[in-house]
N, C-alpha and C positions, 0 to 999 in steps of 0.2 A: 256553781252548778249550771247556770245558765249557758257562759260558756262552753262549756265541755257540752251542752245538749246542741248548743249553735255549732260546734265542730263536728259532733257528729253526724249530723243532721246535711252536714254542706257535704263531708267523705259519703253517705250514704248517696246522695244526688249525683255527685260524680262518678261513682261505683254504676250509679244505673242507669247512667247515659254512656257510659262507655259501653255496657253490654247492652245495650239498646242499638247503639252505635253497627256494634258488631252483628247485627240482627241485620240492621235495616238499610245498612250502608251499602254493602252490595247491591240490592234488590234497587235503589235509589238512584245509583250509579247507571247501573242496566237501564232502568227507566230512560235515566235522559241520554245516555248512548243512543238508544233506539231512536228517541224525539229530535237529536241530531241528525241522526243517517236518514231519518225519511224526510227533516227539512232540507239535506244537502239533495237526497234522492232529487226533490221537487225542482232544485233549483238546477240541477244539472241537466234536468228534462228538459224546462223552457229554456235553459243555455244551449241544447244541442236540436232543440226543436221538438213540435208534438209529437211528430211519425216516427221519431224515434224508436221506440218500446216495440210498435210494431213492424219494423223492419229486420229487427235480429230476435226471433225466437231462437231458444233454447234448441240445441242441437243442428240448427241452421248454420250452424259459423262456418266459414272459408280460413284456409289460412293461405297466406303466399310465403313461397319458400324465396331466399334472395341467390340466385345467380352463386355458384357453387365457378366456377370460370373466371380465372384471373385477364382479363386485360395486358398477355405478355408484350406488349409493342416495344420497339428500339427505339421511342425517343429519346432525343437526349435533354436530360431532366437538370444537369447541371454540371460545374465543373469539379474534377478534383483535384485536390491542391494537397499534397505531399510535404509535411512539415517536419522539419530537423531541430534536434534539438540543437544551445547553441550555450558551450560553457565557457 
């Protein structure tokens, strides 16, 4: 009888961390998501400099467009060589 109380007793435990699991795993996960992104935040700050942050507010951004104009010049860029086949 001991048995069968010690087996159920251990399925019962695993029953209730598994739905414990499913509760609290998320919310745990999220946690340290966040406590990553604002320790990477920090360090990407001192990597790129203090004045960072306040150099580019929100809505301030620039964007450059790249030259839409091909470069057509005659140079000559190389030779062509014309190959036969040879059976």
């Amino acid at each position: 009888m001991a048995f069968l109380k010690t087996i159920l007793i251990l399925l019962l435990g695993y029953y209730l961390l598994k739905i414990l699991a499913r509760w609290f795993a998320p919310r745990l996960f999220s946690y340290a998501a966040k406590k990553a992104e604002k320790h990477f935040r920090e360090q990407f700050g001192t990597f790129r400099g203090q004045g960072y942050e306040e150099q580019q507010q929100p809505g301030d951004g620039s964007t450059t467009r790249k030259s839409t104009h091909r470069n057509n010049s005659s140079e000559h860029i190389g030779e062509y060589i014309d190959f036969e086949e040879i059976e």
